[in-house]
N, C-alpha and C positions, 0 to 999 in steps of 0.2 A: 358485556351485555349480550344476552344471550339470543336467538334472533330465531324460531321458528319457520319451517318454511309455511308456505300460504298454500301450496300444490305439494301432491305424493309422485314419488317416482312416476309410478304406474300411470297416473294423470298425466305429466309431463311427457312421458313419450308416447302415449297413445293419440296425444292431440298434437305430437311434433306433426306428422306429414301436413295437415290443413295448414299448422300455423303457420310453416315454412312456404306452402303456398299462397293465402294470405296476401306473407309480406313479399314476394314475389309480385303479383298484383299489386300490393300498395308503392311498392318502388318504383314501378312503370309510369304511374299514374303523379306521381311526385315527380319524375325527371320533366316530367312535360312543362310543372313549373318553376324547377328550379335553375338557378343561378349556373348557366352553363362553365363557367371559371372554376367554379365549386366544385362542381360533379369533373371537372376535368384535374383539380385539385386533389379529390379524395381518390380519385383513380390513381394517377400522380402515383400517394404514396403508398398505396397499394403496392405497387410495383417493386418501390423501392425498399419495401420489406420481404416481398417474394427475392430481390437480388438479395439480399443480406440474410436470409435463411431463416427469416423468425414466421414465414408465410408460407405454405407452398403454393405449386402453380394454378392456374382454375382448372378445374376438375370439373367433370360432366356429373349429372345425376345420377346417373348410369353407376359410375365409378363408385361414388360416394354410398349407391344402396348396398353396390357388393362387397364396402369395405366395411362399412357400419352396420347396415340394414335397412329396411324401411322405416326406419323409425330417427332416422340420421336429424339432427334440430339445426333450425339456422337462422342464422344472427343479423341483421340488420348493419349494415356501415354508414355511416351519413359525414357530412364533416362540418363545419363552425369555423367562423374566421374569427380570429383573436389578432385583433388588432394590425399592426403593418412590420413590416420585414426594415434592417435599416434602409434601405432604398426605397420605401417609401409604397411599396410593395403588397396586398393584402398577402396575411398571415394565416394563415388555415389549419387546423386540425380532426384528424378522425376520430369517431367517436363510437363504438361496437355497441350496440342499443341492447344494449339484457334486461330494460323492463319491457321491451317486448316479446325477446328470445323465450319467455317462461324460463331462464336459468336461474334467473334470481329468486323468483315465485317459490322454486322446487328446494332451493338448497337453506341449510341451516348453517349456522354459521356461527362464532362469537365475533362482535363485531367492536367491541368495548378497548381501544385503544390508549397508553398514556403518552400523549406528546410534550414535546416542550417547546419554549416560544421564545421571543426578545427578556422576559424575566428573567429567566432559566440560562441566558448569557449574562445578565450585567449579575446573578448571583456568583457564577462562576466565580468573573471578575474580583467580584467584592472577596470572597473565600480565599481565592486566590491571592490575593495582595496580602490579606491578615494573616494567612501563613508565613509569606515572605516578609514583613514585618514584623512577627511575632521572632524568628529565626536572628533579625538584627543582616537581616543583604541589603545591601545597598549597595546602588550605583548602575549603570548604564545596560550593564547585562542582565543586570533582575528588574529590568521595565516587563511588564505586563504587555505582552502583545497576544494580537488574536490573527487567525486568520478565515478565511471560510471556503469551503470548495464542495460542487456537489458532482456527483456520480456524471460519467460524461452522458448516459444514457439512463435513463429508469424504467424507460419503455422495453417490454416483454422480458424485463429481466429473472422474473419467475415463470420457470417451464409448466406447462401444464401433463399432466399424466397420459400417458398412450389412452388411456380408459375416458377420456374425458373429451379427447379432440373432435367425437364425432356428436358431442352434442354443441359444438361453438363453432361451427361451420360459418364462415362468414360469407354474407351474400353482397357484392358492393357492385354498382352498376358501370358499365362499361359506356361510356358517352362515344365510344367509335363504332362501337358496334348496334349500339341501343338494345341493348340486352345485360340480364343480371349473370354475374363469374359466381362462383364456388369456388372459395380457399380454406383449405385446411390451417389451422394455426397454431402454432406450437408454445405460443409464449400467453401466460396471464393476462386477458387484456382489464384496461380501470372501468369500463364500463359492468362488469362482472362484479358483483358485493361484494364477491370472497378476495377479490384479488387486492384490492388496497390494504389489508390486515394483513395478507401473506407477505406482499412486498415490504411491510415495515418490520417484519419478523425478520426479514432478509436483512436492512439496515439496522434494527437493534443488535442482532450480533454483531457485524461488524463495529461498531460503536462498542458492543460488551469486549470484545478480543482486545480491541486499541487500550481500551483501559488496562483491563486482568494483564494481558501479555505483553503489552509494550510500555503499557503506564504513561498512556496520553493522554489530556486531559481533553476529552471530546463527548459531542453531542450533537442532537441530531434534528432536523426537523421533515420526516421521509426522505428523501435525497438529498436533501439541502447539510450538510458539516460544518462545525464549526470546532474548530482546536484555540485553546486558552492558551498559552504555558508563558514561561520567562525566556529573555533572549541565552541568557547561559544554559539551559536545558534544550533551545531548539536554535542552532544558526539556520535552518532554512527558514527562519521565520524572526531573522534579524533586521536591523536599521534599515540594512539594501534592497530590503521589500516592501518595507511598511514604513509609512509615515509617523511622528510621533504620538502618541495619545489617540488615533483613533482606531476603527476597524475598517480593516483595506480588503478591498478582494485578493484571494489568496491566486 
């Protein structure tokens, strides 16, 4: 599906400088009623992606005109609690707002994905078995086991272009300081339209490789894997891992 933008380049950065200031203003005005846990949350991990290298440090405006221009775009950070941690703990996640950044406005995109679901395993299954029975194997090592594993991270695991960084400028507010940071970011974030079609072009190859090259029987659901095969084709995915007849976490 093929996705128009709504804004033209020229539109989108001529009206970066207000918007960024804007949502500068609109951030300010938001801390006063937000959930201090939260805003201490999203700062949180903020940080913890500036130490892991997917973020760089905050950067002054300053910095950011001489390295971009005046026309430098910036992104909103907010975060969302998703439920609780096992301790019982609220659970929090950030969230890079590109329906108000104008990124998503400005860019074109195909956005027309094909996934697969819970079907798309029990056909496996099925395929798979009436191979092995059609063949005449029988017995304990041609059981049909599955297993599943997903990526340890899927967060920024598509780089974004040297050319691109200075219009995803993240603005996430600082609750020590009471003032908004500027971070450069290097990695795709999901808030961004283009980036969830890019990050599964990432996982469909690797799923196409495992087939073509290694001749695994796997598939995918964006991070999420799941591998079919028999126990005589895979021992790491023998008796001593998996229970009989169902699907175990891998």
């Amino acid at each position: 599906w093929h996705r128009s933008a709504s804004m033209s380049i020229e539109e989108f950065l001529k009206t970066a400088p207000q918007r960024r200031d804007d949502l500068i203003s609109k951030m300010k005005k938001e801390a006063t009623k937000a959930d201090p846990l939260l805003l201490h949350a999203v700062y949180s991990k903020t940080q913890q992606e500036v130490q892991q290298g997917t973020m760089g440090p905050p950067r002054t405006q300053e910095y950011l005109k001489e390295k971009y221009g005046a026309h430098w775009n910036g992104c909103q950070r907010f975060g969302l609690q998703q439920g609780l941690t096992e301790t019982g703990d609220p659970k929090y996640r950030c969230i890079d707002n590109h329906a108000t950044s104008g990124v998503n406005d400005a860019a074109t995109r195909r956005q027309k994905i094909w996934m697969s679901n819970v079907a798309s395993i029990m056909l496996q299954s099925k395929k798979l078995e009436q191979a092995i029975m059609s063949y005449k194997y029988v017995g304990e090592s041609w059981e049909v086991k599955a297993a599943t594993r997903d990526l340890k991270s899927a967060y920024r695991q598509v780089p974004l272009p040297d050319s691109q960084i200075g219009i995803t400028i993240i603005l996430v507010w600082n609750p020590h300081t009471s003032e908004v940071e500027f971070h450069e970011l290097y990695g795709q974030p999901f808030g961004a339209g283009h980036a969830v079609p890019n990050f599964y072009r990432l996982a469909a190859w690797i799923k196409t490789a495992a087939r073509r090259l290694l001749h695994i029987n796997v598939d995918h659901f964006f991070d999420d894997f799941w591998i079919i095969e028999p126990c005589s084709t895979s021992p790491r995915f023998s008796t001593e891992y998996f229970s009989s007849g169902g699907l175990q976490k891998g």
